[in-house]
N, C-alpha and C positions, 0 to 999 in steps of 0.2 A: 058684519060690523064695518069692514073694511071694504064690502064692496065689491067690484069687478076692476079696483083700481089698477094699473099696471104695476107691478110688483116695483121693476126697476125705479118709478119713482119715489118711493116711499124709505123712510129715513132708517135705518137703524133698531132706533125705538121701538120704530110701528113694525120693522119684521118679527123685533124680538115678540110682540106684545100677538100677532096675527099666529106666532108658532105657538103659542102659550095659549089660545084658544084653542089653535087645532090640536094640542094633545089634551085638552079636558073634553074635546069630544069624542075623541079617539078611548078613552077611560071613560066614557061615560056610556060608548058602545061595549064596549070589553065588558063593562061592570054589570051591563044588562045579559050580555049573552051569556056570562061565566055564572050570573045566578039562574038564570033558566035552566045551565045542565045541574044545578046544585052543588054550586061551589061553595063555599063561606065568604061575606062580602071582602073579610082582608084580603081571600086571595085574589079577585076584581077586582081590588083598588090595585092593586102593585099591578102595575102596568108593566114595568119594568122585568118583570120574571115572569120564567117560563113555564104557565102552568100545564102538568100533564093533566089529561083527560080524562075521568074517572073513569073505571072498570065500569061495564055495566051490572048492575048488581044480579047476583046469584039468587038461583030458585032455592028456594024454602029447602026441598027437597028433590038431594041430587043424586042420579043413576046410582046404583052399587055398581063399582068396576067388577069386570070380569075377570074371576080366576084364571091364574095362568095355568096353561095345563102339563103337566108333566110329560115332557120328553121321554122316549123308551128308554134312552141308556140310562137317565135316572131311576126311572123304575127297576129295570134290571141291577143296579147298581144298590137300589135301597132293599130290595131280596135279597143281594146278597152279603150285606151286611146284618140283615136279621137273621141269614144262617150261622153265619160266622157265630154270633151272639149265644143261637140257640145251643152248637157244635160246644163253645166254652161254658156254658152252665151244664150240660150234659157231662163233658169231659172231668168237673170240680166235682160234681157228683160221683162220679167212678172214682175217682180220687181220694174223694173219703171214704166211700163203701169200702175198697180194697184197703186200704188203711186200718181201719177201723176193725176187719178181720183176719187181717196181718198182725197188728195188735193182739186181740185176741188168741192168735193163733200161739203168741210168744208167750202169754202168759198164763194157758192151757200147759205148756210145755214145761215153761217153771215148777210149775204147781204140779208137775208130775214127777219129775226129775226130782223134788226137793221130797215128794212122798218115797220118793224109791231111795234116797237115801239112808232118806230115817230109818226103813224097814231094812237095809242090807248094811248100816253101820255097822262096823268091827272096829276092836281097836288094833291098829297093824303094827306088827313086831318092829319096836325099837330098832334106828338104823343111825351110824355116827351120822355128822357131817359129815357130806363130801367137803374135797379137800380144794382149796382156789388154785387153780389152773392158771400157772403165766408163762409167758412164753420169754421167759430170762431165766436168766442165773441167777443164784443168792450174792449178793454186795458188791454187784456191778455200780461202777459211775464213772463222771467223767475225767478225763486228766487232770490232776492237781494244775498244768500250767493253764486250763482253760481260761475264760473270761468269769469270772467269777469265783474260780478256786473249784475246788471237786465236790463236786453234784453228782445226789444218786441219783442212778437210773430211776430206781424204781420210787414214786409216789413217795411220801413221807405217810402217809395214813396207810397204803400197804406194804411198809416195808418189814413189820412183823412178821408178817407172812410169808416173808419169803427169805429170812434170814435164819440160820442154823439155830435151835431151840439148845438150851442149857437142862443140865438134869434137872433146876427146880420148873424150869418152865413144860417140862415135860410128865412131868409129876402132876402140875396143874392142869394139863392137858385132858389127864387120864380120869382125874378126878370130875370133870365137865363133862368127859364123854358117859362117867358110872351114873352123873346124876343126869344126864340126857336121857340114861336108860329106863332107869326108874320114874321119869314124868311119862304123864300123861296125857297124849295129843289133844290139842282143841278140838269142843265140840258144839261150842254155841259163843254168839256172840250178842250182847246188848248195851247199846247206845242212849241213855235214857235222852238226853237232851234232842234228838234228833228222831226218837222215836224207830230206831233200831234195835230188833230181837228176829236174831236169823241162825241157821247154821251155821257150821263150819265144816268144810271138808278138806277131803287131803289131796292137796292137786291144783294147778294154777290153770290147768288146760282151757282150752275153749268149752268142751266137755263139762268141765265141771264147775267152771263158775254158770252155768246154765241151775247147779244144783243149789248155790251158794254161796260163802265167801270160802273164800282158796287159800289153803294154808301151804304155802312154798315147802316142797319137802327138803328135808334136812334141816330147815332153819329151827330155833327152839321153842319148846314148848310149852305152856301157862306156866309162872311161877320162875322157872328157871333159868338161869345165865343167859345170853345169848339176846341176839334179836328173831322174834318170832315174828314173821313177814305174812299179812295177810291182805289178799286182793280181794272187790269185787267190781261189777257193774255199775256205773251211774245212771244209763239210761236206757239200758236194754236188759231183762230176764230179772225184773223185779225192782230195779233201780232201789238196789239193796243201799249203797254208798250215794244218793241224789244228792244230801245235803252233807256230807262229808266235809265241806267247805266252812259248814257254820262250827265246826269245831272251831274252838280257840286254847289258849294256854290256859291250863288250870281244869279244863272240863275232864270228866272220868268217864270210862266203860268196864267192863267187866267181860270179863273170856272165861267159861267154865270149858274145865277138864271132866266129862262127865257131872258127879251131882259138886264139885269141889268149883271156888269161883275165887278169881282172884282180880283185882283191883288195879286199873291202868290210870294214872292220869301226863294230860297233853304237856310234854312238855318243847312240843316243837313241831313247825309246818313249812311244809315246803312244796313249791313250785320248781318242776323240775321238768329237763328233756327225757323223752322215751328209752333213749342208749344211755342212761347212767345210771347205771347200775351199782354204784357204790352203795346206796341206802340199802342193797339185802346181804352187805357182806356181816359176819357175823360182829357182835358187841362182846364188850366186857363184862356190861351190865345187862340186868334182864329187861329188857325192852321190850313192847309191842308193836310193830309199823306197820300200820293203815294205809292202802294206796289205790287209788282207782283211776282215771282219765279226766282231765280239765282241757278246756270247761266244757260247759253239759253241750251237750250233742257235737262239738266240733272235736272236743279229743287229741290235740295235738301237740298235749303234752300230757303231765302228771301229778297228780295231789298226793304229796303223803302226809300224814299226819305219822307223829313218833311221841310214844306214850310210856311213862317207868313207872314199873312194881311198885305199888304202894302198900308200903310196911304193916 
């Protein structure tokens, strides 16, 4: 348009108007070359931006890449975690097998102990109470000037026991010890609600709750004065006492003396430590105390249940 004029001559105008050609030819190259690689015409006309270069396009169908291949220590390392594996399914299994005839084995052992019972039951010659064993005097306490004024030594719930008897309390005495004589030791016991009808034997040992429930000697007998104390098992040698727990107040059992049976209901349960021994000291009244180990399988403490003669 402009010629081969000398630039320096030319006005203003005509530079602006001579740059303004050359960039609609400079885009008009761009616009043909950027469609030839397969651009879109927008991105050819924008002269002004930088256009990247397309990828060249991908075959239809590309290599499968090649597996990586395991390294030794990996493989060595995946052995011996599938040993490991096979060692603990192995080991569950011995697990329960010896279980399972350990199991067995304890309730073979029930089931004999409780036949050899029943075949060498006797009734065994009437024997008093023994007598509570303390290691004090009778109506020790402390100084009248103490902190609280004069405190007995001894417990307030044992201090019957250990305080000199009156001739009518010794009269009563003698008369508990005639009728202790003439009952008749426990020889069965049934739990309707729980689904309990077992023995009873005489003996709290390890020995013989293997046979049964354990009737504490000395303690009293179906029927009569006293608290009559009986333990067993909850989880091992018949889990005679399992549900011992679902007792509540008001539910009843029955304890036969031979063919004679007489009538307990709950009138009380307790949660207690293994050294407390107050619950088999004897009663006033004719009680029955149920006791076994809480809770099931840990045992680290003790369930009684405490049940009265019903009339």
């Amino acid at each position: 348009m402009f010629g081969k004029q000398n630039l320096d001559n030319l006005s203003v105008e005509e530079l602006e108007k001579a740059l303004l050609v050359k960039k609609r030819q400079a885009r008009l190259e761009r616009f043909k070359k950027l469609s030839g690689q397969g651009h879109t015409p927008q991105d050819a006309v924008l002269a002004d931006v930088a256009i990247t270069p397309l990828p060249p396009p991908r075959s239809k169908k590309a290599a499968p890449a090649k597996p990586v291949e395991k390294t030794r220590s990996r493989k060595v390392m995946d052995v011996l975690l599938l040993g490991l594996e096979v060692l603990a399914l192995v080991g569950l299994v011995a697990v329960l097998v010896v279980s399972y005839f350990n199991l067995r084995e304890l309730n073979n052992e029930v089931s004999q102990a409780q036949q050899n019972a029943v075949k060498a039951q006797v009734e065994p010659t009437p024997t008093a109470a023994p007598a509570i064993a303390l290691a004090m005097l009778p109506g020790g306490h402390s100084p009248p000037t103490a902190p609280g004024g004069a405190v007995p030594d001894v417990p307030p719930h044992l201090q019957r026991w250990v305080q000199p008897q009156s001739p009518a309390a010794q009269a009563a005495a003698g008369a508990i010890q005639v009728e202790q004589q003439s009952a008749k030791p426990p020889t069965r016991i049934v739990i309707p609600k729980i689904n309990v009808d077992a023995p009873i034997v005489g003996g709290v040992s390890w020995e013989d709750l293997k046979k049964g429930v354990g009737h504490l000697p000395g303690s009293a007998n179906p029927g009569e004065r006293g608290n009559m104390y009986l333990a067993a098992h909850n989880d091992i040698y018949g889990e005679i006492f399992r549900y011992l727990e679902d007792l509540a107040v008001g539910d009843e059992y029955f304890i036969y003396a031979g063919q004679e049976k007489f009538r307990y209901v709950v009138k009380e349960r307790r949660i207690i430590e293994p050294d407390d021994v107050d619950v088999m000291l004897p009663t006033t009244e004719p009680v029955a105390t149920l006791q076994t180990c809480y809770p099931y399988m840990v045992d680290t403490h003790r369930l009684v249940v405490i049940g009265e003669l019903a009339e």
